[in-house]
C-alpha positions, 0 to 999 in steps of 0.5 A: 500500500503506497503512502500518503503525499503531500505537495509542494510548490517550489520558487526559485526568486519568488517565482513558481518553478514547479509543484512536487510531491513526497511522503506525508512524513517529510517536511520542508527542510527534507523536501528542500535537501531532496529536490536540491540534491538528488533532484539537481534543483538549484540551492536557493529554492524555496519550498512551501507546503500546498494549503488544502484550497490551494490544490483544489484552486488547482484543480479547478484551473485544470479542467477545461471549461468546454469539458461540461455544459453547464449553461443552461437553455433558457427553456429547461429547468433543471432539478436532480431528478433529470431535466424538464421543459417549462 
């Protein structure tokens, strides 16, 4: 069974250069050490932990808005039994 991750994003002078991931156990010195020595990140990164809102703004960045149709005809009501015309 694989353990739980946590994310990080990674700045490099106060610019986003990437969003890792690694075990829930190791915090931001440990992430930093790895990424900067076995990863090759440059030594003057910086890595914070990434807020629970944060990842779902994130995530709803990501969908792409064409993937639903969520507008809805100006003649159909929508209820969660399905919809129905007016």
């Amino acid at each position: 069974m694989s353990k739980a991750s946590r994310a990080w994003d990674v700045y490099l002078d106060g610019k986003h250069i990437d969003t890792v991931h690694f075990i829930y156990e190791m915090g931001a010195d440990e992430v930093n050490r790895a990424l900067v020595g076995h990863d090759n990140f440059h030594p003057n990164i910086v890595v914070t932990e990434v807020s629970d809102f944060a990842k779902f703004q994130k995530m709803l960045a990501s969908f792409d808005p064409n993937c639903l149709d969520l507008v809805a005809d100006e003649n159909e009501v929508y209820s969660p039994f399905g919809t129905s015309n007016s």
